[in-house]
N, C-alpha and C positions, 0 to 999 in steps of 0.2 A: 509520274514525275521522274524524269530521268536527275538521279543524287549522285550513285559511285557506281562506276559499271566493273565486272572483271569477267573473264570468260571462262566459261565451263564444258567440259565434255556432258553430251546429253545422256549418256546411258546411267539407268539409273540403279540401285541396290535396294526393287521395292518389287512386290508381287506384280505388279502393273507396270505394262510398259507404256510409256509416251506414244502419242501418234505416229504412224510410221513416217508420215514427211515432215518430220521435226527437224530442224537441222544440227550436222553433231557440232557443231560449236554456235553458240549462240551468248549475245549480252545479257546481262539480267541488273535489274535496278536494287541496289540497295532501300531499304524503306529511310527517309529521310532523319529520321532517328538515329541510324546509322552511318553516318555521313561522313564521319570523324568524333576522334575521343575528344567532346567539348566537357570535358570535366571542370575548367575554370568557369564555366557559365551557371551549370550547374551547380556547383557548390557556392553560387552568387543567389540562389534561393535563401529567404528567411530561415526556413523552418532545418536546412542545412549547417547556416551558420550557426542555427542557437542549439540544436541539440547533435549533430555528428562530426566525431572527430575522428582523426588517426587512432586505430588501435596498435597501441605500441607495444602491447604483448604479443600479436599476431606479424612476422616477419613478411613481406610481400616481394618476394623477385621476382625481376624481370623474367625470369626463364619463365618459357610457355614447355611445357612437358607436351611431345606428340605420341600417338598412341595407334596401332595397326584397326583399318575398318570395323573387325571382328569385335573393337574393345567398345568403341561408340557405341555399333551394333546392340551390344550385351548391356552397356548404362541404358542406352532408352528403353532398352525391353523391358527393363526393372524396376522402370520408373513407375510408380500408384495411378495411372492415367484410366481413364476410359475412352480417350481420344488415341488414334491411332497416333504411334511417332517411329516412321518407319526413317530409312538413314540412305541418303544417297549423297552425290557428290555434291548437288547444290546443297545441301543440307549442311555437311562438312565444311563449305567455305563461309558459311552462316557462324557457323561456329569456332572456327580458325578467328574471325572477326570479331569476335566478343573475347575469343580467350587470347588474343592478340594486342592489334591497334586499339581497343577499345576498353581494356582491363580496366584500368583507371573507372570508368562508368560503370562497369560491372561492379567496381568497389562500390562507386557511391549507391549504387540501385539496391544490391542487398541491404546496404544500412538505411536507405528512405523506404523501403520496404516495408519498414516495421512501422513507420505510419500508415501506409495505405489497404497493403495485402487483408487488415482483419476487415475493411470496410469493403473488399471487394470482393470478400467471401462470403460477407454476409447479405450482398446484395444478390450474388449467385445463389446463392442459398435457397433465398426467397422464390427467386424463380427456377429451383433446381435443376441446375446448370452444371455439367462439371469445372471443380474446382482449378482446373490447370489452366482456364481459360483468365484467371485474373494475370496471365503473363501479358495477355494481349496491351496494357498501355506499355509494356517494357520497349514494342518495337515502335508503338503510337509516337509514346512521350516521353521515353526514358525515366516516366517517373518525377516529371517537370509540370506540376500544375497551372501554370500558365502559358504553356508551349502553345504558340500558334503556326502554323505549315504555312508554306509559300502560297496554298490556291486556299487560306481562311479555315480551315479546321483547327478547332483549339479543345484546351484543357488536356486531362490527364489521356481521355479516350478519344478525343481529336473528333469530337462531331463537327460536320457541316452544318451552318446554320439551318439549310433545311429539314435535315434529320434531324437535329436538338428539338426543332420546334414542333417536329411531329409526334416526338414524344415528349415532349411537357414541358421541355426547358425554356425558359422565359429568354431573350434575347434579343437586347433594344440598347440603345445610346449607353443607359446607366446602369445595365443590370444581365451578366453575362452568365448565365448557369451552368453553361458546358464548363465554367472553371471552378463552379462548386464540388467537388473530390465525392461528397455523397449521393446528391443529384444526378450529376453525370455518370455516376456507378450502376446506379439502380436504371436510369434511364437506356443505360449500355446493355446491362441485362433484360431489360424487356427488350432489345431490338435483338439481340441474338437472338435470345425464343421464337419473338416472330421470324426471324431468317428458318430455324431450324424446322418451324413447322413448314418452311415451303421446299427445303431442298434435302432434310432428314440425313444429312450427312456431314458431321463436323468442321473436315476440310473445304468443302464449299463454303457453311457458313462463314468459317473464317475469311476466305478468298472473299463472299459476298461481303461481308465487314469494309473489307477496304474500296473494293471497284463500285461497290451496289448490285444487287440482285439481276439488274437487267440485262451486266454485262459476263455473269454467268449465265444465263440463261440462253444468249449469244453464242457463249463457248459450246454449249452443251448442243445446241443445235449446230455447229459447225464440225462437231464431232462425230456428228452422225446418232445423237441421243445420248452418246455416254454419257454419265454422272459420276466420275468417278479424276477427285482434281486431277491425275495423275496422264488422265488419257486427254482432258480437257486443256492440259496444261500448256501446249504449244498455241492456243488461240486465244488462251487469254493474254491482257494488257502485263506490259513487262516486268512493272514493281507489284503486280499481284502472283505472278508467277515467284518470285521469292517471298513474298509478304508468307505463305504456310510454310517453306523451309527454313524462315525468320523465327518464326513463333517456334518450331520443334528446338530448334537453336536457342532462345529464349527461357524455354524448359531446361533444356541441357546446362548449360550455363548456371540458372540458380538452383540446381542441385550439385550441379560436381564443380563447382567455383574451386575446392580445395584440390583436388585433381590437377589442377589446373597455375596451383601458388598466387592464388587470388585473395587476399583479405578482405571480409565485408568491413567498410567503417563502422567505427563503433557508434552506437543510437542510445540518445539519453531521450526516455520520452516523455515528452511533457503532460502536464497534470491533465487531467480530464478538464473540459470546459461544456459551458452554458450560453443559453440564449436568452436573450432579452428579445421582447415583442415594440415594434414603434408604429405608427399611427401617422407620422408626421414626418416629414421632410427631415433631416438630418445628414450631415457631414461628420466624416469619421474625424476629419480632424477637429472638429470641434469636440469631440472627447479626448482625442489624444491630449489637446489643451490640459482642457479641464480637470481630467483626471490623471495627468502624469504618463500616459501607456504609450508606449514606441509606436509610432505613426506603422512601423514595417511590420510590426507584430498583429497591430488590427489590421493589415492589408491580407497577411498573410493568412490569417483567420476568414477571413472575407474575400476571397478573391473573384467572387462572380459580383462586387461592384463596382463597374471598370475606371469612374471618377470619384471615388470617395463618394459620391453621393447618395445616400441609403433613400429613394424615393416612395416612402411609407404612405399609410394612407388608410380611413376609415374601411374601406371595401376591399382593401388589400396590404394587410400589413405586413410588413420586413422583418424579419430576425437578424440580426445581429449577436456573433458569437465572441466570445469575450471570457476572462478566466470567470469562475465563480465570485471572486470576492470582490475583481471589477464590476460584474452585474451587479449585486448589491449596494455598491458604490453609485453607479446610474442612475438603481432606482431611486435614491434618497438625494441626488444631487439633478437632476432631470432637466428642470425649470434651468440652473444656469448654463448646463449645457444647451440647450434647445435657443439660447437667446446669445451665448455668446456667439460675439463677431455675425450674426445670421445677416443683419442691414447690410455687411460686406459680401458675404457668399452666398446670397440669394439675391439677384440682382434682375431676376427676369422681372418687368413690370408686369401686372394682372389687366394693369387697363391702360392705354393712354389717350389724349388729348389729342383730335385734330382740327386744328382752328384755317377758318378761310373755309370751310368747305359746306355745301348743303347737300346734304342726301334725300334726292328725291324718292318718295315711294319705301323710306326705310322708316324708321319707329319715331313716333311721333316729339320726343325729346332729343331726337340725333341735334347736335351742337350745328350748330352755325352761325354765325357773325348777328343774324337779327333774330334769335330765335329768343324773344322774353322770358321762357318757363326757364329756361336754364342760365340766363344772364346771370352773372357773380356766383350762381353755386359751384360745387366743387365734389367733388366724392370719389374714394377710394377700398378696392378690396383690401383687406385685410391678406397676409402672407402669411403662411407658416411659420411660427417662433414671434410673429410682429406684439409689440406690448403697446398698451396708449401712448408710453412716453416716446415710444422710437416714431411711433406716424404722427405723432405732435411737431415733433423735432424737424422732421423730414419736410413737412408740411406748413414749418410756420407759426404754427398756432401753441394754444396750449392745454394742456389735459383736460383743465376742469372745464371748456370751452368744446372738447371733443364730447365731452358727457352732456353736457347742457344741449350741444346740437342734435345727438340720439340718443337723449335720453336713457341715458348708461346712468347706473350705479354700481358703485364699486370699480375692480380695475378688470374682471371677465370680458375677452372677445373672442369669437370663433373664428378660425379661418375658414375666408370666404365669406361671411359676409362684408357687406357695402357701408359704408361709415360715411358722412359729411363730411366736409373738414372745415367748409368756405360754405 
């Protein structure tokens, strides 16, 4: 994706030289994350507005402090890594750009930080990963839970729908998990391992992260075998050639941000929360109704369901996250959430009516104009949240007349089954 181009001298300040017919000036692509300081978009996040603010004990100038090769050189060396973070010019203009035009994001990132970095540690973890590797959404997503890329990569770690779904992310009309922050962590860490066991070397894996495996493996053979990104690096695709002098930049930045006269915003973080289990169809506004809770704050809790629509189910239930004492609020108010307004926001029919038609060679009660068995009757599925009195209503009729016709007692119906009405 060609974002923001600048130009660079090719010789580098790293034990490995680039291919010899590199050429010495060449474009290279900003990752799209880095496009421009959209610090007003960002800070238009929920979890932004409610808990980080200006820290007004910490002073932020504009001065960007510059500093001789040798100084960069010496912070990355010093930095706790077991990924290589060697330093060359592309490397430098990586980080000229964060501790520049981009401060402002740099602020916001350190302070939303503190929501995400424990759950992307702990997903590393699992799959013993090193830990500097959770920079990788800073160049993804800045740290924007919902960011989606111009060619469809979303969430924090910006999967493609194909890769989400090849490791386990569910990804359909109602229900997007690449913008679940925990899902998509854990699912980002199993796909680095898998990278790692095929190419054993960190900076490939990273490079494979962004282009895919195949199109290092291209490079590698157009290099004459090398495996080494630094030799590979004139034949790979253009925003993967900065995508690893991104990430060393990435590192740099949220260690020496003070270096630099950068303020993190300050982070107030909110309470721990819980999950409720559903079975059944549900709309988040229909709790936000119900129980008073800001329609932006269940959205923001829930961001992998992309229309409010939580589509639950016997064989595959939904969690929905919510503070503590809302869940318990839920479970004791259930029934009128699950029924209000449902006749309005469930609106798909289960079954309908077509009249004038005979189906030849179809099932023996198919409807048609002379067909006796079915003449004056009537029948309808039952919907999620539906009560007698709403398919009474709907329908005409009246309750004690929907029980007399199936033999109901009491006011118990399942969704999905078939009801008389007529």
């Amino acid at each position: 994706m060609v974002i923001g181009l600048f130009t660079v001298h090719s010789s580098l300040y790293v034990s490995q030289a680039t291919a010899q017919d590199a050429a010495d000036d060449e474009e290279i692509d900003f990752p799209e994350s880095m496009e421009e300081d959209d610090i007003d978009n960002l800070l238009n996040e929920y979890h932004a507005k409610a808990y980080l603010s200006v820290d007004e004990d910490c002073e932020m100038s504009s001065s960007n402090p510059t500093f001789g090769k040798e100084v960069y050189m010496e912070r990355l060396k010093r930095m706790p890594t077991e990924m290589e973070m060697p330093y060359n010019e592309v490397v430098q203009a990586f980080i000229d750009r964060y501790t520049g035009r981009m401060r402002h994001s740099v602020s916001f990132m350190l302070g939303a930080s503190n929501f995400f970095m424990p759950l992307f540690e702990e997903a590393l973890e699992m799959y013993q990963l090193p830990l500097e590797l959770k920079y990788l959404p800073i160049i993804e997503s800045a740290l924007k839970p919902n960011a989606v890329s111009r060619v469809g990569a979303a969430g924090l770690w910006q999967f493609m729908p194909t890769t989400g779904k090849e490791y386990g992310l569910e990804i359909n009309t109602l229900v997007d998990e690449r913008r679940d922050p925990q899902r998509a962590s854990y699912a980002a860490a199993h796909y680095l391992k898998d990278l790692y066991k095929i190419f054993g070397d960190w900076n490939l894996v990273i490079a494979a992260y962004n282009c895919g495996p195949a199109n290092i493996n291209k490079a590698i053979h157009r290099a004459g075998g090398e495996k080494d990104f630094w030799k590979i690096y004139p034949y790979l695709p253009k925003e993967t050639r900065g995508y690893v002098p991104a990430f060393i930049a990435a590192n740099y930045v949220m260690n020496y941000y003070c270096e630099h006269n950068i303020c993190p915003m300050k982070c107030e973080l909110p309470v721990k929360t819980d999950t409720v289990v559903v079975t059944r169809d549900i709309n988040l506004n229909q709790i936000s109704a119900v129980l008073g809770i800001d329609i932006e704050m269940l959205r923001s809790l829930n961001p992998s369901y992309r229309r409010d629509i939580v589509p639950g189910n016997e064989t595959r239930p939904m969690a929905i996250r919510m503070m503590p004492n809302d869940v318990v609020r839920f479970i004791d108010m259930q029934d009128s959430i699950y029924n209000y307004t449902s006749s309005e926001i469930y609106k798909k029919r289960d079954e309908v009516e077509v009249h004038n038609v005979t189906v030849k060679g179809g099932r023996s009660n198919a409807r048609g104009r002379n067909s006796r068995s079915s003449r004056g009757a009537k029948s309808v599925t039952v919907r999620s949240g539906d009560t007698l009195g709403a398919i009474a209503k709907r329908n005409g009729t009246t309750v004690e007349k929907l029980r007399k016709l199936n033999g109901i007692r009491g006011n118990s119906i399942r969704a999905g089954k078939k009801l008389r009405v007529k």
